[in-house]
C-alpha positions, -999 to 999 in steps of 0.1 A, spaced: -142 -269 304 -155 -283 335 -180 -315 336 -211 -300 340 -209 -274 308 -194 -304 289 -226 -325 296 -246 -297 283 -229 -297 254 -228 -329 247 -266 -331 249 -272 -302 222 -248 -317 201 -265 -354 205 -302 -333 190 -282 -311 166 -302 -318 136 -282 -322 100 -298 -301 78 -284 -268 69 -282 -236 93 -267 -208 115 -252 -217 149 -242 -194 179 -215 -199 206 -225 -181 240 -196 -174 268 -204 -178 304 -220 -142 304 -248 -152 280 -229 -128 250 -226 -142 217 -189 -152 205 -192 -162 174 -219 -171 145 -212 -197 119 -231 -212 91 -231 -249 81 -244 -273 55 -246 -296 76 -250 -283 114 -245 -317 136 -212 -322 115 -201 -288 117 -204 -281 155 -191 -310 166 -160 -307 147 -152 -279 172 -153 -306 201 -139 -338 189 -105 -326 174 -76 -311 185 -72 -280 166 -41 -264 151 -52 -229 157 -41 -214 193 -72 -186 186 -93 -214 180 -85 -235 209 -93 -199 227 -126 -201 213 -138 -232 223 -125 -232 259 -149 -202 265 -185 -218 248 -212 -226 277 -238 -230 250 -249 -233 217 -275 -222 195 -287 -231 164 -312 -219 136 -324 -243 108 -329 -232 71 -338 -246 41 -314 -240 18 -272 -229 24 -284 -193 3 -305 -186 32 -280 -198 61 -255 -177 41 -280 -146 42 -287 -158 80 -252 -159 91 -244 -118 73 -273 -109 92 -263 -121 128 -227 -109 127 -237 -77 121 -266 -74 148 -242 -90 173 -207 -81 162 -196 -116 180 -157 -112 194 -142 -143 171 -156 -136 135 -145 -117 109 -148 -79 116 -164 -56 84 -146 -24 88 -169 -5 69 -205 -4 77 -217 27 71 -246 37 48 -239 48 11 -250 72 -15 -281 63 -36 -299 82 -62 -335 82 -65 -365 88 -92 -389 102 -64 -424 86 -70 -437 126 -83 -460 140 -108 -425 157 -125 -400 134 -106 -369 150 -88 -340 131 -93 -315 134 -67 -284 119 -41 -296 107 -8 -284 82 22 -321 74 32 -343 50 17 -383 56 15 -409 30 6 -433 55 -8 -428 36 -44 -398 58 -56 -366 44 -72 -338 40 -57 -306 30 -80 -270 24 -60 -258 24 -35 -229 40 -48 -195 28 -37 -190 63 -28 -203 107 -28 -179 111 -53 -193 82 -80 -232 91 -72 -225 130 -80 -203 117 -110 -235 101 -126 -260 129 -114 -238 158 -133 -236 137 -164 -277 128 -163 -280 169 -156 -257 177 -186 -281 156 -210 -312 164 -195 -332 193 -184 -348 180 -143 -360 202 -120 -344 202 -90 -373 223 -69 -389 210 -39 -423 221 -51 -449 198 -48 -464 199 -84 -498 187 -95 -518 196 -124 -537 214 -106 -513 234 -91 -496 238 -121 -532 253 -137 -538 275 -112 -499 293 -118 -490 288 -78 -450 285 -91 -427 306 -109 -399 296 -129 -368 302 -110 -329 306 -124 -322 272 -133 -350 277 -159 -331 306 -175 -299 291 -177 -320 266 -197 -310 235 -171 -350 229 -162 -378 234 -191 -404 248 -166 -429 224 -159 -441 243 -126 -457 270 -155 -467 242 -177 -437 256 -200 -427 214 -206 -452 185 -209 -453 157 -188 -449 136 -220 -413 151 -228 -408 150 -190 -416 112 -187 -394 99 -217 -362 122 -205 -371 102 -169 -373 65 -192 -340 73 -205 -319 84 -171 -337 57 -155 -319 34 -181 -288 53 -175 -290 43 -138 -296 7 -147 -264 2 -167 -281 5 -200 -262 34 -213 -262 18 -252 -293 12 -252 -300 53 -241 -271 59 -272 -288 40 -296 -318 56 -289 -304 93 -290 -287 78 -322 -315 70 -343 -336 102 -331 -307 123 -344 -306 106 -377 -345 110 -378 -343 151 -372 -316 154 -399 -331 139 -425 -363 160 -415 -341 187 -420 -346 196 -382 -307 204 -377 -312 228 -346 -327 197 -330 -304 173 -342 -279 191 -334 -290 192 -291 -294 155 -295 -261 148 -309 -243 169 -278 -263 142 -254 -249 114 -275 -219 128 -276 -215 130 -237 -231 93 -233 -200 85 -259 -176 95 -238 -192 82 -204 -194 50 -224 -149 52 -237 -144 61 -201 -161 31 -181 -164 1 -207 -134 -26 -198 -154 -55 -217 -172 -60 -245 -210 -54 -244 -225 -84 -247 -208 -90 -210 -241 -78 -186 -251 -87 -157 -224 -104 -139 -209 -99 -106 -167 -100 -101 -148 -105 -63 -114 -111 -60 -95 -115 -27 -62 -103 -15 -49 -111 18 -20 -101 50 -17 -114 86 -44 -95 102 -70 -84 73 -92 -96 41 -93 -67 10 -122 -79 -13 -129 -54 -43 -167 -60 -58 -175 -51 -95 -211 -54 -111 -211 -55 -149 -239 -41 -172 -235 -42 -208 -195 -40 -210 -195 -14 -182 -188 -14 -145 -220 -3 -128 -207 -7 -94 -170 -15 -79 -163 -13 -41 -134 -30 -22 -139 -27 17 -119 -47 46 -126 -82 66 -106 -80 101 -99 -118 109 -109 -127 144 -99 -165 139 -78 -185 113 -106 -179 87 -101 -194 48 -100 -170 23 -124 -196 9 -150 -182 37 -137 -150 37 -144 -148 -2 -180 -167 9 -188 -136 36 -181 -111 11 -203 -122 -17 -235 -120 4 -226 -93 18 -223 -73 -12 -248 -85 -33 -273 -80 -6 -257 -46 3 -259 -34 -39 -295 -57 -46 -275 -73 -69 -296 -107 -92 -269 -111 -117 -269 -149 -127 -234 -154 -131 -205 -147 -103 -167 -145 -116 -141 -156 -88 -106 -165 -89 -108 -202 -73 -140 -224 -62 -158 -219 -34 -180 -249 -21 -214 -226 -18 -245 -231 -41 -267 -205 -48 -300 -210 -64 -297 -201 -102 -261 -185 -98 -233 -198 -116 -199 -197 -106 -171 -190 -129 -131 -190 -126 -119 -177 -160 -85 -189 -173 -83 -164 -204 -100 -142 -221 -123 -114 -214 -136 -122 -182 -98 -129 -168 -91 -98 -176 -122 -86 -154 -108 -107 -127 -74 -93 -134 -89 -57 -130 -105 -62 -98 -75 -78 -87 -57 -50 -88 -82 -27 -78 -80 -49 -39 -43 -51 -43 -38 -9 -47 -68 -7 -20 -44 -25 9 -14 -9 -7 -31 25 -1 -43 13 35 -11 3 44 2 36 29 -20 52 53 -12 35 82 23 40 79 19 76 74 2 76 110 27 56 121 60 56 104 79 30 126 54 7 113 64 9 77 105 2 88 96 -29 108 77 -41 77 113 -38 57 129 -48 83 110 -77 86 112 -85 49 153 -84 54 148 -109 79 122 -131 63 146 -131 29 178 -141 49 162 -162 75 174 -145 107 170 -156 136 162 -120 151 149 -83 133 176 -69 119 173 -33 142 209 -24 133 227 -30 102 260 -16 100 279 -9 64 315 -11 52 326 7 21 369 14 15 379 45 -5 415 56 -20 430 67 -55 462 43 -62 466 36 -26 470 72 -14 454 85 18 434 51 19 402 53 40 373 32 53 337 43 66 310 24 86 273 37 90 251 26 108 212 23 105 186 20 135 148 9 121 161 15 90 170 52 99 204 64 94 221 64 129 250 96 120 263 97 155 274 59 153 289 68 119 328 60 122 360 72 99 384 49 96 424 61 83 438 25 72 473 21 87 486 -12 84 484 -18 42 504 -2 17 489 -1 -14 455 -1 -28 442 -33 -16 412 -31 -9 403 -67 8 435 -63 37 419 -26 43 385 -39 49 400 -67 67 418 -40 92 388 -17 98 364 -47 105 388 -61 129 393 -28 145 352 -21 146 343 -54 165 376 -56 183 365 -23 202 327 -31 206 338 -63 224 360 -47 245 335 -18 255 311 -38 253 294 -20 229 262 -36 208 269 -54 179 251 -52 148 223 -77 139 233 -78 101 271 -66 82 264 -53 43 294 -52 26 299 -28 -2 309 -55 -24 305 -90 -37 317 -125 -27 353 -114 -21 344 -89 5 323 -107 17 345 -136 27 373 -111 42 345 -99 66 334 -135 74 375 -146 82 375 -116 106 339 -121 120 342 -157 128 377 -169 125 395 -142 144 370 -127 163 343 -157 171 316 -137 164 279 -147 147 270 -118 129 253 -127 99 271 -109 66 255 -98 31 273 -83 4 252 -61 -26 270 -68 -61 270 -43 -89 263 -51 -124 289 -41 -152 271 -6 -154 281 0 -117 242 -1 -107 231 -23 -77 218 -55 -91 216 -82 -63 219 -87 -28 241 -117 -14 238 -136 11 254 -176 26 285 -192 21 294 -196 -5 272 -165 -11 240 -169 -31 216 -146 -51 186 -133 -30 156 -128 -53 139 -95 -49 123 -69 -71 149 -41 -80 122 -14 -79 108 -30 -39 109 -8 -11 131 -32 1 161 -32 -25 154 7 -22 167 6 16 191 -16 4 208 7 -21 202 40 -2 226 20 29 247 11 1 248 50 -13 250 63 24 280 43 31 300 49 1 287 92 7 305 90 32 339 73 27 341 93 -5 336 127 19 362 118 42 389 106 16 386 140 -2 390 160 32 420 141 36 431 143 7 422 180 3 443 183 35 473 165 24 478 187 -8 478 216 11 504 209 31 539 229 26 575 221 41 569 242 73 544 218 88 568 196 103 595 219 115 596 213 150 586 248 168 569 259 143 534 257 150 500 269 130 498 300 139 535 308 136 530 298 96 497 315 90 517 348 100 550 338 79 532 327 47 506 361 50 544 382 53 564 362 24 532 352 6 552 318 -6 576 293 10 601 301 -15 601 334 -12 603 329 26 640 306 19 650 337 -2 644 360 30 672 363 55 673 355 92 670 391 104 646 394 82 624 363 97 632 374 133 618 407 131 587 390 122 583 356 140 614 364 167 654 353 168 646 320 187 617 311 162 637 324 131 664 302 146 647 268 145 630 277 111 665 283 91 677 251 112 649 229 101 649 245 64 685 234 63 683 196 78 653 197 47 678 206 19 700 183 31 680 155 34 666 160 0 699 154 -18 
C-alpha cells in the first residue's frame, strides 16, 4: 500500500465515529470488496490496519482497500439488517456468498369479495395476505391440498360482487359439482359461511392448526347432540384430516410457539444453516440453504448472517431464538437460548441434523457430477487418519493363500484414486518356503515386489495394507526398511474373532486407528481388503485345480500336450494305456513316440519302488 492511499486511510480512520454501523472497503476501481457491520465502527476498521493478521485471504483483502465507507445506525439490529441488505445489492468479492437467492412460494388470501386462495412467487400490496414464503413448491402445494380437502374455495378468476352475483353473470362450473366449491358466483353459498371457512384456513396458515381442531371439535360435539349427524359427520372428516396434519408435523409439545431454531454445520469452503419456525408444537417453516466463505469467517458471524437473513426473508417476530452456542448480537426484545436438555435440545438436535443431511446430500451431489471428487475426499481421510506426508493415490495390498502348505500363493492389488487398478494386479507362486508359513511367504513376495519396481524403476506405492495384523505387519516393515531402505508407510486391517474386519493399524508398534465401521472410509478399506484376498483365493484354486489334474504322462520327456490329449481320448485312462502294448501305442502316436512313452513309463515304475 503505497503512501499516499495510506494517508487517506489514516484520515478516515482518525473521524471514524464509534457508534454502531455498516462499513465498505472500495479497490482501486471504485467496486465494493467487502461490507462489514460493527458495534463499534472506529474499533472495528482499524483492526484491519494495525495488526498483522493470521489469515493469507485476509492479508489479500487489505492490500487491495483505497477507501472506506461507512454508514452509522442506531442500534447493532439495524446495522445487522444494513449489512444483509448491502451484500446482496453489491455481492462484494470477500464476504460470504448466499447460494440461494431466489424468490419462494407464498400463498395468499387475495383481498376479494369471496377470496381466492392460492400459490404464487409475487407479492402485491393491494391489502391481500400473503403467508410463507415456503421453503419450497412442494411444502406450499402440501398445505393448499390439505386446506382444499377441508374446505370448499373457489378457485375461479371471476371477479365477484354482489352485484354481479344478483344479476346471475356466472355459472357454476365443474368444481361445483364435484362438491369442491359451494357456488357463491350463483349466490348458491353465503358470504357468512364463506368468511368463517376463510378465518379458519387463515389460522391454518398462521400455525394455529389446534386452535382450527378445537374449533371443528366442539362444533361436531354441538351437531351431535342436536342430532344433526349428517353434519357432524362432514365436520369430523375435516378434524380428522387436521389430526393427522397435526401427528405428522408436531416434534414438541404445544405450548412451544413462536420461537425460531438455526443450527450451523460447517467444511473448508461452505456454511449449511437449517432455519425452523415453531407455532404451537409444529414446524411452520424449516429451510437450510448455503453460505460460500470468501474469508476466514466465524461460524459465530456466519450463524449472525443467517439469522437476519432468514427472519427478514420468512417476516418472522418470534421473541425467543434457540441456537447451539452464544452469539455476541442483541436484538431488541429477542432472547437467545442454548438449550442443554429437554424439549427444545431436541429442537436443536432436529435441525441439526436436518443441515448435516442437507451438506451430506450436497456433497452427494457434487460427487455424482464429479466422481473423482468423492475418492480424493477418502483418500484424503486415509491420509489425514495416518498423518502422511503425501495423498495416498496408490495403495497396494498383500494377502497369502495355501491349504497345509500346498501350492502356496501370494497376490498384490493395486488401487489408483481409490479404483481398483487390475492391470497392475500381480500373482505371485511362493518358491522359497516349505510349509505353510505364512509370515516367510509374505516376507518373499514383498521382497520380490519392490526388489523389481527399484530395479525398473517402476512407482512405488504411497501406502502397503497388509492383510493381517501386527505380525504381518512387522515382516513387511523388515523387508521395506531393513533390506530394502525403503519409506513406504505400512498398515495392517485386523479381524475380530468372527473373521469380520474390525480395525485398521497403523505405527510401530502398530496402534488402533479410530474410525466408524459403517464410514465410507472403513468401507474402501474392507472392499481393498476383500479384493485382495478375491484374488489370491482365485489364483490358488486355478493352481490347485491344475495340479490335480495332472497324470504321469506330463513329464515324460517327448511327450507333449497334444500327443496326450490324443492318447488319453484312444485309451480313455492311463491305466488302461500301461495295459496296451507298444504296437498298439505306435499305430496311434508312432514307433519313435511309443518308444519314449514305454521308456519313460518304465524309469516311473522303477522309480516308484
Amino acid at each position: 500500500m503505497d503512501e499516499e492511499v495510506l494517508r487517506h486511510i489514516k484520515s478516515i480512520l482518525a473521524v471514524i465515529p464509534e457508534k454502531p454501523g455498516c462499513y465498505q472497503y472500495f479497490d482501486e476501481k471504485g467496486t465494493i470488496i467487502y461490507v462489514g457491520k460493527a458495534k463499534n465502527l472506529k474499533r472495528r476498521v482499524s483492526s484491519y490496519f494495525n495488526k498483522q493478521h493470521d489469515s493469507n485471504k485476509t492479508r489479500v483483502l487489505v492490500k487491495q482497500i483505497r477507501d472506506i465507507k461507512y454508514f452509522v445506525v442506531d442500534t447493532e439490529q439495524d446495522a445487522l439488517l444494513l449489512e444483509n441488505n448491502l451484500i446482496k445489492q453489491y455481492h462484494p468479492r470477500y464476504n460470504v456468498l448466499l447460494k440461494d437467492d431466489k424468490t419462494y412460494p407464498s400463498i395468499v388470501v387475495k383481498n376479494e369479495y369471496f377470496p381466492r386462495i392460492y400459490q404464487t412467487r409475487n407479492i402485491v400490496r393491494d391489502g391481500s395476505r400473503y403467508y410463507g414464503p415456503y421453503p419450497s413448491v412442494y411444502t406450499a402445494k402440501v398445505m393448499l391440498q390439505l386446506i382444499k380437502d377441508l374446505y370448499p374455495i373457489r378457485t375461479c378468476k371471476y371477479p365477484l360482487t354482489p352485484e354481479s352475483i344478483r344479476e346471475g353473470r356466472y355459472k357454476v362450473c365443474l368444481e361445483y359439482h364435484i362438491k369442491r366449491c359451494k357456488g357463491p358466483c350463483e349466490g348458491l353459498q353465503s358470504l357468512e359461511e364463506y368468511q368463517q371457512n376463510v378465518s379458519e384456513i387463515k389460522e391454518i396458515l398462521r400455525g394455529n392448526i389446534s386452535q382450527v381442531s378445537k374449533h371443528l371439535y366442539e362444533q361436531m360435539q354441538k351437531l351431535a347432540s342436536e342430532l344433526k349427524f349428517e353434519e357432524a359427520q362432514k365436520l369430523k372428516e375435516k378434524y380428522e384430516a387436521i389430526e393427522n396434519y397435526r401427528s405428522k408435523s408436531t416434534v414438541v409439545p404445544p405450548m412451544l410457539h413462536n420461537i425460531d431454531v438455526f443450527s450451523i454445520t460447517e467444511n473448508e469452503a461452505s456454511a449449511y444453516i437449517n432455519y425452523l419456525h415453531i407455532g404451537n408444537g409444529a414446524i411452520v417453516q424449516a429451510y437450510t440453504f448455503e453460505y460460500k466463505r470468501r474469508l476466514d469467517e466465524t461460524k459465530e458471524d456466519l450463524l449472525t448472517l443467517g439469522i437476519v437473513e432468514m427472519r427478514k426473508r420468512f417476516d418472522s417476530h418470534a421473541r425467543e431464538i434457540i441456537l447451539p452456542f452464544p452469539i455476541d448480537v442483541e436484538l431488541e426484545g429477542v432472547t437467545f437460548t442454548i438449550p442443554q436438555r429437554g424439549d427444545k435440545k431436541k429442537l436443536l438436535e432436529l435441525s441439526e441434523m436436518n443441515g448435516k443431511q442437507y451438506k451430506l446430500d450436497k456433497l452427494k451431489q457434487a460427487e455424482k457430477l464429479n466422481p473423482e471428487q468423492r475418492a480424493t475426499r477418502l483418500l484424503k481421510e486415509i491420509q489425514d487418519a495416518l498423518h502422511l506426508r503425501e495423498l495416498p493415490v496408490q495403495i497396494e495390498c498383500f494377502d497369502n493363500s495355501n491349504i497345509q502348505g500346498s501350492d502356496a500363493v501370494a497376490a498384490c492389488v493395486v488401487f489408483k484414486m481409490g479404483k481398483p487398478s487390475k492391470n497392475d494386479y500381480r500373482k505371485y507362486i511362493i518358491k522359497t518356503v516349505v510349509g505353510p508359513d505364512d509370515y516367510a511367504s509374505m516376507k518373499e513376495v514383498v521382497r520380490r515386489r519392490y526388489q523389481r519396481a527399484i530395479e525398473e524403476g517402476s512407482p512405488l506405492p504411497n501406502l502397503i495394507i497388509t492383510d493381517g495384523g501386527k505380525g504381518q505387519m512387522e515382516v513387511v516393515r523388515s523387508v521395506i526398511e531393513d533390506e530394502l531402505h525403503l519409506s513406504i508407510p505400512i498398515a495392517g486391517l485386523a479381524k475380530d474373532n468372527h473373521h469380520r474386519t474390525a480395525e485398521l493399524l497403523f505405527g510401530f508398534p502398530p496402534e488402533p486407528i479410530g474410525m466408524k465401521l459403517d464410514s465410507p472410509l472403513f468401507h474402501l478399506l474392507t472392499r481393498m481388503q476383500d479384493e485382495v484376498h478375491r484374488f489370491a483365493i482365485t489364483f490358488h484354486r486355478d493352481k490347485r485345480s491344475k495340479s490335480q489334474n495332472r497324470s504321469e504322462l506330463d513329464t515324460i520327456k517327448g511327450i507333449g500336450e497334444k500327443t496326450k490329449i490324443v492318447l488319453l481320448k484312444h485309451f480313455k485312462s492311463v491305466k488302461r494305456l500301461k495295459e496296451a502294448g507298444q504296437d498298439e501305442i505306435a499305430s496311434i502316436i508312432g514307433p519313435a513316440k511309443a518308444r519314449l512313452l514305454m521308456e519313460g513309463l518304465e524309469q516311473k515304475r522303477i522309480n516308484s519302488k
